[in-house]
Backbone and ligand atoms as CSV (ligand in chain L), in Angstrom:
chain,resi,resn,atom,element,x,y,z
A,1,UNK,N,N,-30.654,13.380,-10.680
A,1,UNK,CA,C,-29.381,12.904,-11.229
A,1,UNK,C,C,-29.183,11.411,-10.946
A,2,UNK,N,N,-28.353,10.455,-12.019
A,2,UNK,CA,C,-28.567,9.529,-11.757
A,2,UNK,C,C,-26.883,9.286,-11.346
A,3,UNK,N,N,-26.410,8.505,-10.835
A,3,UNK,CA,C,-25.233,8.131,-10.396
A,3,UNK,C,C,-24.858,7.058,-10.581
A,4,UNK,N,N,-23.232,6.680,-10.402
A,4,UNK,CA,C,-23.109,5.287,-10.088
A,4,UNK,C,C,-21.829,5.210,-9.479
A,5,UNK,N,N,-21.581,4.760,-8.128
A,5,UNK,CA,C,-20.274,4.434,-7.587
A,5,UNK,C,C,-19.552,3.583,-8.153
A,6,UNK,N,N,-18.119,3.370,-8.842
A,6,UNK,CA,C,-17.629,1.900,-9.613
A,6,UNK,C,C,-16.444,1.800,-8.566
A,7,UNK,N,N,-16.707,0.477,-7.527
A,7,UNK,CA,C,-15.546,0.267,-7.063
A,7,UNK,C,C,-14.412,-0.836,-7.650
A,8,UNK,N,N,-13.383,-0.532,-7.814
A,8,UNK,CA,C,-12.367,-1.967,-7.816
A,8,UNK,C,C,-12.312,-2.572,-7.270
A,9,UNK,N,N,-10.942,-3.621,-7.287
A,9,UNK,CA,C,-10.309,-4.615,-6.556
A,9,UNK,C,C,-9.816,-4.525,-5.070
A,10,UNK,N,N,-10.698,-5.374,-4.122
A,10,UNK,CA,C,-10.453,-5.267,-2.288
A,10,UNK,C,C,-11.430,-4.204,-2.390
A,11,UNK,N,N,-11.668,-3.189,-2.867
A,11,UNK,CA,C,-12.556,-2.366,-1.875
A,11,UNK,C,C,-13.822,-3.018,-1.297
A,12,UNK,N,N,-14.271,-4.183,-1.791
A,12,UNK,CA,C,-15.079,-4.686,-0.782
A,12,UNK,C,C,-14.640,-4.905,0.514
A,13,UNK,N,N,-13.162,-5.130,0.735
A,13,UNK,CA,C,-13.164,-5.365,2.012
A,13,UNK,C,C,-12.950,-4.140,3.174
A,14,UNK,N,N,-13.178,-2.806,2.223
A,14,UNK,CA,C,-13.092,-1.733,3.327
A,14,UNK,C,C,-13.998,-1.904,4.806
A,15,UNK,N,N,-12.676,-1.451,5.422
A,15,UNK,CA,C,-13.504,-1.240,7.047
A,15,UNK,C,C,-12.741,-2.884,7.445
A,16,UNK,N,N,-11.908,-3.753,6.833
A,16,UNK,CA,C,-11.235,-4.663,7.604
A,16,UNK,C,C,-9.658,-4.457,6.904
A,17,UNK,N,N,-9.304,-3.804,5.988
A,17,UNK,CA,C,-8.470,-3.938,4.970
A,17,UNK,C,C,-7.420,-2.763,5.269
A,18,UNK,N,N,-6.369,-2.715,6.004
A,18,UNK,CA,C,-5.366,-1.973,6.237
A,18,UNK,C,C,-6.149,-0.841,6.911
A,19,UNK,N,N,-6.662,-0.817,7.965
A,19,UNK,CA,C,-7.250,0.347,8.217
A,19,UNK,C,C,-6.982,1.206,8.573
A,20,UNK,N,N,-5.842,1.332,8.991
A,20,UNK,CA,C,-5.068,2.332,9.183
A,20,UNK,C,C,-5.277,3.875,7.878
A,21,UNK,N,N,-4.998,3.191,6.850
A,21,UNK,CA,C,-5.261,3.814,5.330
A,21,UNK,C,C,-6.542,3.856,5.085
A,22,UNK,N,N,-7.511,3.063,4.836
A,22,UNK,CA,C,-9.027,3.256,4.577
A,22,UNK,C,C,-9.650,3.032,5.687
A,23,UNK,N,N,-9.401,3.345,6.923
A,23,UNK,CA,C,-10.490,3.556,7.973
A,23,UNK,C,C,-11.510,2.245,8.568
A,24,UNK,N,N,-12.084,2.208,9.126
A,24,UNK,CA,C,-12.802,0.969,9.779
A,24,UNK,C,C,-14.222,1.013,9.220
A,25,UNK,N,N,-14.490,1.819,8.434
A,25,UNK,CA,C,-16.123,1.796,8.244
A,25,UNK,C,C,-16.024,0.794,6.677
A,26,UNK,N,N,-17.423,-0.364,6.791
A,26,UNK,CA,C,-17.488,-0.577,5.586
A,26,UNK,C,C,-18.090,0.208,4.856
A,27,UNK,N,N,-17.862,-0.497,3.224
A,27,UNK,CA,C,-18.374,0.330,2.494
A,27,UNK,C,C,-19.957,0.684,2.327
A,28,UNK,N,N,-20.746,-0.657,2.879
A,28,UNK,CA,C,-22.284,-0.574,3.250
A,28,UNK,C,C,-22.479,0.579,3.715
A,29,UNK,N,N,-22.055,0.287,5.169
A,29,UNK,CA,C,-22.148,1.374,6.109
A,29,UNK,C,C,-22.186,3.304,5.727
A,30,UNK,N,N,-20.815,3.331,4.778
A,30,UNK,CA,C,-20.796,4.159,4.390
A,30,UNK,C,C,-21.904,4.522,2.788
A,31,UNK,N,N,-22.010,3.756,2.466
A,31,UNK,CA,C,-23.006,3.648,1.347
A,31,UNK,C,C,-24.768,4.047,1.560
A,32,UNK,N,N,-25.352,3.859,2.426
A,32,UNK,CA,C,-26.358,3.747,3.199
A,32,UNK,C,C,-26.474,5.578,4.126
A,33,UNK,N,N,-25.430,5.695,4.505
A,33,UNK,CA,C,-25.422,6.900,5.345
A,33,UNK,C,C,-25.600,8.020,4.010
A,34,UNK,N,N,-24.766,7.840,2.749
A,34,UNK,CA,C,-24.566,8.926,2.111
A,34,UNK,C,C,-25.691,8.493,1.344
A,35,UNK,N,N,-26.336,7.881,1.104
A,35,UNK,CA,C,-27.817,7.645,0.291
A,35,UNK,C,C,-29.423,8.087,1.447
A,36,UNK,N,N,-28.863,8.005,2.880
A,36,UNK,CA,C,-29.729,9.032,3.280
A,36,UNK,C,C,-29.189,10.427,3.198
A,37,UNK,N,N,-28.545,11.181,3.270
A,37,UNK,CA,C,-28.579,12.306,2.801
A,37,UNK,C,C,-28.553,12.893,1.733
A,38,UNK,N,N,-28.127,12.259,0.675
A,38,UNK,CA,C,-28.686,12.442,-0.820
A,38,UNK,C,C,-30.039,12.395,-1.287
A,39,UNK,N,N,-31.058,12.128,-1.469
A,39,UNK,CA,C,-32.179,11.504,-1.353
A,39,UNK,C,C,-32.528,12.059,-2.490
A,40,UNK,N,N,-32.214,13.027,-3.239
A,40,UNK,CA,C,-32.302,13.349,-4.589
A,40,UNK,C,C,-31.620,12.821,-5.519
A,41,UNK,N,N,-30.392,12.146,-4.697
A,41,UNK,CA,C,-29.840,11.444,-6.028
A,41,UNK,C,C,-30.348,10.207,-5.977
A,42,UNK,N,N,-29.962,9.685,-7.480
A,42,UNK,CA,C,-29.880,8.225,-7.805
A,42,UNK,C,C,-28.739,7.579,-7.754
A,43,UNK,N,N,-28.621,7.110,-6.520
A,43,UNK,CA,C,-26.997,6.707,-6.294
A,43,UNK,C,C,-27.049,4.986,-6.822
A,44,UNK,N,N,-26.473,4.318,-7.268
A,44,UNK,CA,C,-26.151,3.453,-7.069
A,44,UNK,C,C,-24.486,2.387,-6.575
A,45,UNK,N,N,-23.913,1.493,-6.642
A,45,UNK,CA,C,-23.256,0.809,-6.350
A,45,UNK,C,C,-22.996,-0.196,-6.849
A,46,UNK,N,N,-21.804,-0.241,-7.323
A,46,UNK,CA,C,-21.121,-1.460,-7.870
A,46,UNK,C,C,-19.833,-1.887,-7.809
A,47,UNK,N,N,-19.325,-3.078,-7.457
A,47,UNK,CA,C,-18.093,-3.475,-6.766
A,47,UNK,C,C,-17.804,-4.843,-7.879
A,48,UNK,N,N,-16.597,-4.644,-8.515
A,48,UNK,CA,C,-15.673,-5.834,-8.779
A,48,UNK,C,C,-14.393,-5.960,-8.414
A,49,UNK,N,N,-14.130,-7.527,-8.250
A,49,UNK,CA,C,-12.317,-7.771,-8.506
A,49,UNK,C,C,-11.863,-7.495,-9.522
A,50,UNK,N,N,-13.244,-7.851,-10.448
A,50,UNK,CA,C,-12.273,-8.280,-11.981
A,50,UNK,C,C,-12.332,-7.263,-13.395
A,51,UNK,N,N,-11.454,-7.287,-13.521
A,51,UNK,CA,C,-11.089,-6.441,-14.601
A,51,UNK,C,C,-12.195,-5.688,-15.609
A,52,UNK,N,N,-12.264,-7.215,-15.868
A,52,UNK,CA,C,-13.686,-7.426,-17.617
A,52,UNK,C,C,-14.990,-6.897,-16.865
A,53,UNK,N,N,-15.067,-7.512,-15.785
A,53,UNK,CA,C,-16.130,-6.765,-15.297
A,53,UNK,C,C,-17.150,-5.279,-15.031
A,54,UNK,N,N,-15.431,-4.756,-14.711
A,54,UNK,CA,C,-15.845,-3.332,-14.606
A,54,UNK,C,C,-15.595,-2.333,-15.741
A,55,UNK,N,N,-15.271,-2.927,-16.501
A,55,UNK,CA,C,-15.174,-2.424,-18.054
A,55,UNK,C,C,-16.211,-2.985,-18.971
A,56,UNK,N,N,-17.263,-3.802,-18.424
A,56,UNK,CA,C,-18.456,-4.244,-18.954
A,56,UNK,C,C,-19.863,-3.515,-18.228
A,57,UNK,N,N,-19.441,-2.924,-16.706
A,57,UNK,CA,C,-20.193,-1.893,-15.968
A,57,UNK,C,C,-19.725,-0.609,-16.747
A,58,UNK,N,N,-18.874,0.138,-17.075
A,58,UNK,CA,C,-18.474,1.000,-17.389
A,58,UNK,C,C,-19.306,1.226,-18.461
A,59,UNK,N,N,-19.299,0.279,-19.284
A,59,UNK,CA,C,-19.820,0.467,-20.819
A,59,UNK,C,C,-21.250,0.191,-20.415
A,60,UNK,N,N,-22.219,-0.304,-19.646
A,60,UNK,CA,C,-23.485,-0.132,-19.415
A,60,UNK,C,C,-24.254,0.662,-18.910
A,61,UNK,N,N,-23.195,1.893,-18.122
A,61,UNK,CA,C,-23.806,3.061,-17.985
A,61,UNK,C,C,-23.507,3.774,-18.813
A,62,UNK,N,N,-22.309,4.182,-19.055
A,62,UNK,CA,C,-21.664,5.029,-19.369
A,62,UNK,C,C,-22.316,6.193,-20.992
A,63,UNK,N,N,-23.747,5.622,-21.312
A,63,UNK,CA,C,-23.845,6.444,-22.749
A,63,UNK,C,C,-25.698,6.585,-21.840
A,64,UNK,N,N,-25.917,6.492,-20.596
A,64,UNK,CA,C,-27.139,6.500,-19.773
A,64,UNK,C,C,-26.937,7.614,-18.671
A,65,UNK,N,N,-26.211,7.549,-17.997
A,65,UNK,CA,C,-26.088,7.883,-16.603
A,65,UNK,C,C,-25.716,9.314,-16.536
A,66,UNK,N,N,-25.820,10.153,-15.666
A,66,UNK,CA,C,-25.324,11.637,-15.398
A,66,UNK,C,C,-23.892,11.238,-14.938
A,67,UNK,N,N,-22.932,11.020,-14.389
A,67,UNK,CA,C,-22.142,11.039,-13.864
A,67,UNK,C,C,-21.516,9.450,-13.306
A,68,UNK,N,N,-20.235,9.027,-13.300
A,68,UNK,CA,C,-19.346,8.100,-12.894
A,68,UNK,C,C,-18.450,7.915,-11.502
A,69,UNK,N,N,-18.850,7.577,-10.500
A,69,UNK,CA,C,-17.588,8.092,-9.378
A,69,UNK,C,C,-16.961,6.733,-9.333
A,70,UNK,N,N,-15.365,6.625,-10.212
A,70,UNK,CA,C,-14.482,5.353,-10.320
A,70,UNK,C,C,-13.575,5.631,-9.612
A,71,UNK,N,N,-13.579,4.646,-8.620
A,71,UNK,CA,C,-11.972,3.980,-7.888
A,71,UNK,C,C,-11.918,2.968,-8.301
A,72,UNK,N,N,-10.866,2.836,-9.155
A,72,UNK,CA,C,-10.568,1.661,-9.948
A,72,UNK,C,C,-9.667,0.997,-8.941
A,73,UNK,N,N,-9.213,1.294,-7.936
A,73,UNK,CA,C,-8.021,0.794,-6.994
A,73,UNK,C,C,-6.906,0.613,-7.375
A,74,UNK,N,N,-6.422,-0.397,-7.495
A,74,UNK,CA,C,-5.298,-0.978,-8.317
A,74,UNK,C,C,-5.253,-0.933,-9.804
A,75,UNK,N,N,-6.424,-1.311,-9.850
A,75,UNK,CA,C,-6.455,-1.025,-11.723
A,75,UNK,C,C,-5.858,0.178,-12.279
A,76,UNK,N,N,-6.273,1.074,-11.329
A,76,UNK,CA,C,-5.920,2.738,-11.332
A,76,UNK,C,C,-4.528,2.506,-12.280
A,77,UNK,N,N,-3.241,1.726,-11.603
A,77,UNK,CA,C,-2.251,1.649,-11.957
A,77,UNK,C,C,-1.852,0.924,-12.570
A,78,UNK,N,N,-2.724,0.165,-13.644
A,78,UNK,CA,C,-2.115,-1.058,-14.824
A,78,UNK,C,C,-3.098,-1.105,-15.793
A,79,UNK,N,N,-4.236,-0.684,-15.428
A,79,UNK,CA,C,-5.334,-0.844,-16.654
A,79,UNK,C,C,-5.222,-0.421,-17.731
A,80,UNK,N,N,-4.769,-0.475,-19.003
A,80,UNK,CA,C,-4.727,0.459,-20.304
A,80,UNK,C,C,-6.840,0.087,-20.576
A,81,UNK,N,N,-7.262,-1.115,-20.441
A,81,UNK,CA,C,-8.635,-1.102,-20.803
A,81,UNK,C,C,-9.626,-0.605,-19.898
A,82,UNK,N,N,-9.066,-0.150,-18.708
A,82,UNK,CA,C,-10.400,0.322,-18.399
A,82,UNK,C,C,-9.959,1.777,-18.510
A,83,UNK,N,N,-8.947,2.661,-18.765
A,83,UNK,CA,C,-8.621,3.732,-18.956
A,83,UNK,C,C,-9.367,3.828,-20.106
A,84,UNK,N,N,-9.045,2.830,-21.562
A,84,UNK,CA,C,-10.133,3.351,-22.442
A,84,UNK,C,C,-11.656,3.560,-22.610
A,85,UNK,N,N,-11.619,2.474,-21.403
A,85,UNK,CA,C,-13.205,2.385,-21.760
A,85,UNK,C,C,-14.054,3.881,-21.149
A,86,UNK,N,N,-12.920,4.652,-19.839
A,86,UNK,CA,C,-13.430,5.618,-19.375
A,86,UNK,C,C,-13.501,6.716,-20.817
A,87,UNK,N,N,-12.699,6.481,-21.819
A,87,UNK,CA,C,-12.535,7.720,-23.150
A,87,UNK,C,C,-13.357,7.140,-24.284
A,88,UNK,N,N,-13.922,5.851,-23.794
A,88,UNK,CA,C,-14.923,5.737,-25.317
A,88,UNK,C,C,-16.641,5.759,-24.786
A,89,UNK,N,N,-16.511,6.175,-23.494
A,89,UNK,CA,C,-18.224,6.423,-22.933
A,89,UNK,C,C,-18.109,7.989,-23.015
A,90,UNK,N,N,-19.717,8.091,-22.741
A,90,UNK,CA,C,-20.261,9.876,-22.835
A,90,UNK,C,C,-20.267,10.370,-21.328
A,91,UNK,N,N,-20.570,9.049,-20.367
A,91,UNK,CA,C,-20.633,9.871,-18.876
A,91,UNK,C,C,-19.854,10.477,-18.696
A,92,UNK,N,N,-19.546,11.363,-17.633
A,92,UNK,CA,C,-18.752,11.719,-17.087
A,92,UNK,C,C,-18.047,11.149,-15.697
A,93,UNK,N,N,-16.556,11.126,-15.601
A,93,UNK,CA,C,-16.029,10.201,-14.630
A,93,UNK,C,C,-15.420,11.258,-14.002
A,94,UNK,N,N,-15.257,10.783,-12.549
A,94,UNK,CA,C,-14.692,11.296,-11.424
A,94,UNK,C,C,-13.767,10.275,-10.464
A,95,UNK,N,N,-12.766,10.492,-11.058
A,95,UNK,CA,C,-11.726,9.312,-10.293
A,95,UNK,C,C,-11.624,9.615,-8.774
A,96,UNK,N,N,-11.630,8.764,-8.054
A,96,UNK,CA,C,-11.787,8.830,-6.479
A,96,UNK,C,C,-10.689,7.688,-6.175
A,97,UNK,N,N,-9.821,8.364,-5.027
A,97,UNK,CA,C,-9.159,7.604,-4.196
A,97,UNK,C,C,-9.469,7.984,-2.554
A,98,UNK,N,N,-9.497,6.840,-2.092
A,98,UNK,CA,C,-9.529,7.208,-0.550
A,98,UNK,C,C,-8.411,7.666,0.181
A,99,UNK,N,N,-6.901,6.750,-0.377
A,99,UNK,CA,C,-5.952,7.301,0.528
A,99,UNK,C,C,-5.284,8.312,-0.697
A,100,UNK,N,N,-4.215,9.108,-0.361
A,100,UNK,CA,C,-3.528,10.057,-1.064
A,100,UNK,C,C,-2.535,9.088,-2.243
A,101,UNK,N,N,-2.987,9.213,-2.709
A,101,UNK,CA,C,-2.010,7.694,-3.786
A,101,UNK,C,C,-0.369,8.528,-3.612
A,102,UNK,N,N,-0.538,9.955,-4.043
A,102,UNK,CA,C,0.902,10.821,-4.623
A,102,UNK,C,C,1.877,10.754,-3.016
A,103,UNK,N,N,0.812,10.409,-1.495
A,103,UNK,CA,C,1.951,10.112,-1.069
A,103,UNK,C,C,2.582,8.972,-0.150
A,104,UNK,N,N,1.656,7.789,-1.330
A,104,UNK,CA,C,2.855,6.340,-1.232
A,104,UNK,C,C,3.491,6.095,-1.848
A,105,UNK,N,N,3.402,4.590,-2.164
A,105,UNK,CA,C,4.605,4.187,-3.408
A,105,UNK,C,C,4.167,4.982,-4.576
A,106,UNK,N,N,5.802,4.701,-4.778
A,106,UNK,CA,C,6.061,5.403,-6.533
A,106,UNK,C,C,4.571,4.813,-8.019
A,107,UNK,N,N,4.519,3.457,-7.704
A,107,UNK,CA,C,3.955,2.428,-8.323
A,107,UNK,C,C,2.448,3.341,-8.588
A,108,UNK,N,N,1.815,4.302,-7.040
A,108,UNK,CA,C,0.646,4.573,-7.280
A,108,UNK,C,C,0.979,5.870,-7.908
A,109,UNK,N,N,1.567,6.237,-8.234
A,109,UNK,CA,C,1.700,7.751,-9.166
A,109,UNK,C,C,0.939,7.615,-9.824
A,110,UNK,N,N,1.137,6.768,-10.972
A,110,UNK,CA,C,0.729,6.341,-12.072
A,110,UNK,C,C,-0.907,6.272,-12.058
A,111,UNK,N,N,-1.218,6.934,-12.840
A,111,UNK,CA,C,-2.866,6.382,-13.452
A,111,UNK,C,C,-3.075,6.480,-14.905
A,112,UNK,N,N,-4.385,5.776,-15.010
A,112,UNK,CA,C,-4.596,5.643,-16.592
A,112,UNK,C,C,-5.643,5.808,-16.534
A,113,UNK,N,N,-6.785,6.143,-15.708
A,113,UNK,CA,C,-7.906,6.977,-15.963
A,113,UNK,C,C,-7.682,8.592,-15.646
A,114,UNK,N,N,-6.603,9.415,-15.299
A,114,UNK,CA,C,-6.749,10.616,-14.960
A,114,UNK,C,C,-7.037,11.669,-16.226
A,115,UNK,N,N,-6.393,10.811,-17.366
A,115,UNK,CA,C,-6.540,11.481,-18.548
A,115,UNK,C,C,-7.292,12.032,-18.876
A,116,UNK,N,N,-8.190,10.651,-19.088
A,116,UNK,CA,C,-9.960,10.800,-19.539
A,116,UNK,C,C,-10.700,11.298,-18.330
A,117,UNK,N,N,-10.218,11.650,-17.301
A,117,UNK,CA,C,-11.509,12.003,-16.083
A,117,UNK,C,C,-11.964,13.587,-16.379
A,118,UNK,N,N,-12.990,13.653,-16.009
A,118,UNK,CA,C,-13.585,15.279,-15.762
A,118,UNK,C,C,-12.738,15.743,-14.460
A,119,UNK,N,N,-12.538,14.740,-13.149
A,119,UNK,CA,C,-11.730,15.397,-11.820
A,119,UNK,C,C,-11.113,14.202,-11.605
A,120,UNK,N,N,-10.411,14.192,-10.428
A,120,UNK,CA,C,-9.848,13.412,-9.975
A,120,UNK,C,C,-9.571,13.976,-7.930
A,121,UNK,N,N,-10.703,13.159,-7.483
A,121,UNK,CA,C,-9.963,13.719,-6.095
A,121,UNK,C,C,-10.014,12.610,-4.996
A,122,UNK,N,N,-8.851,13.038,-4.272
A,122,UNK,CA,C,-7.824,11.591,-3.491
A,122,UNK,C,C,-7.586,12.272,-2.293
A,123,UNK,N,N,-7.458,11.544,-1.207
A,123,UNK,CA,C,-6.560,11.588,-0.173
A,123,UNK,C,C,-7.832,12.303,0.871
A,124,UNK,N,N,-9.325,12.011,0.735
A,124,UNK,CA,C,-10.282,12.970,1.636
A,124,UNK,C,C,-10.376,11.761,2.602
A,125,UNK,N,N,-10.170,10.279,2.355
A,125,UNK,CA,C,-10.493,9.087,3.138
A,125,UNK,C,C,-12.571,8.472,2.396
A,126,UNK,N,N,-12.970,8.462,2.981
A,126,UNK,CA,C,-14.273,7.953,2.165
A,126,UNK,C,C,-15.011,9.288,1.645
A,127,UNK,N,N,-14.741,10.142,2.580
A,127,UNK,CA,C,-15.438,11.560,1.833
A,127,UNK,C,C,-15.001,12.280,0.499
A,128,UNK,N,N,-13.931,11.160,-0.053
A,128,UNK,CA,C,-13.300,11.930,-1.543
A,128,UNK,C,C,-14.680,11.647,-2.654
A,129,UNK,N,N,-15.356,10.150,-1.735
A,129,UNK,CA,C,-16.746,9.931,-2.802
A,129,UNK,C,C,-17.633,10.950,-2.647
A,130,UNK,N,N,-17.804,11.381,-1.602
A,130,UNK,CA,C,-19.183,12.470,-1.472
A,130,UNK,C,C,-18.349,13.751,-2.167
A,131,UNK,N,N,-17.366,14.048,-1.870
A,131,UNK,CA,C,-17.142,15.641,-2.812
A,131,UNK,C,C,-17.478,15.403,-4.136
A,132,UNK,N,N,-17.437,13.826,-4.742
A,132,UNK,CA,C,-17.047,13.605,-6.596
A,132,UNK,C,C,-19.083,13.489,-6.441
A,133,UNK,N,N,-19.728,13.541,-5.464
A,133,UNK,CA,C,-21.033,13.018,-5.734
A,133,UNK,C,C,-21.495,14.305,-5.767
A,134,UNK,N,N,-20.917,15.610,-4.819
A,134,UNK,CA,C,-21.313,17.270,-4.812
A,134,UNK,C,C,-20.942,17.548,-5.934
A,135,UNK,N,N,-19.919,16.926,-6.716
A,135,UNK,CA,C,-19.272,17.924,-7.561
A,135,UNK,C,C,-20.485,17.945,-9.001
A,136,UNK,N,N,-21.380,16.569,-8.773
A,136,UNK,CA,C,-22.240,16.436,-10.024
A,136,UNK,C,C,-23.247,17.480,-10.220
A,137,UNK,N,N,-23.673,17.786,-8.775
A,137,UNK,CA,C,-25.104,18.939,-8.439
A,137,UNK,C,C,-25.368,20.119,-8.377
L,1,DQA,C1,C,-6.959,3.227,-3.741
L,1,DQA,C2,C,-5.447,3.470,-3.954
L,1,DQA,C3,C,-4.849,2.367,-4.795
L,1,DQA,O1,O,-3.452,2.605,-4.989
L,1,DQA,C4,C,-4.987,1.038,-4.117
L,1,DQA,O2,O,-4.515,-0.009,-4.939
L,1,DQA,C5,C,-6.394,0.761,-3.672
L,1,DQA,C6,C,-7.218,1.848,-3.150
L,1,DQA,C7,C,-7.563,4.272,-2.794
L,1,DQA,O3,O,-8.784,4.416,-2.824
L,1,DQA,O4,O,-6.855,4.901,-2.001
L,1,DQA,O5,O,-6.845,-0.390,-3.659
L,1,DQA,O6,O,-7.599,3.348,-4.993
């Protein structure tokens, strides 16, 4: 199976970035650990700030790849384009949040990829990526 992690905006700075909420591990760290125990998958990794970006990753896997695991972060809650771009590819997406979005602000209710997702699962802390990476196999 081939994979692809799509992170948003700040999640590069996991493991220094409110840690209280996303925990102290970076995302390397955590990236590396779950690619040795996968070893059948084809995991890969990809991280933007910017918008166009990850709606230009989206569309370069997305008609290739077995499966999508998107935390759009923030985008989650304003993107109308990368929400579409998740409904005009063939992969399949798995929206991932680390912290429980439904219980902070009002602001994170909101998403615009949940529509188009195959799942959506939040609030595990970094292990919401490995359930959306079990859920492919
Ligand atoms: C997040 C939740 C978003 O509301 C927030 O903007 C993030 C991270 C999460 O993984 O918990 O940057 O997507």
């Amino acid at each position: 199976k081939k994979l692809i992690i799509i992170n948003g905006p700040n999640l590069n700075l996991l493991g220094k970035r409110e840690t209280n909420i996303y925990g102290d591990l970076s995302f390397t760290e955590f990236f590396e650990s779950i690619t040795d125990k996968y070893p059948n998958v084809k995991l890969e990794h990809y991280q933007s700030n910017i918008e166009g970006e990850l709606i230009d990753k989206i569309q370069d896997v997305g008609f290739s790849y077995d499966g999508i695991i998107l935390n759009a972060a923030a985008y989650t809650h304003t993107s109308i384009g990368i929400g579409d771009a998740v409904k005009a590819i063939e992969t399949p997406v798995i929206e991932v949040h680390i912290s429980n979005t439904f219980s902070r602000e009002e602001f994170r209710h909101q998403s615009y990829i949940s529509t188009n997702a195959q799942g959506v699962i939040l609030g595990f802390g970094l292990q919401s990526y490995e359930l959306a990476i079990q859920s492919f196999l």
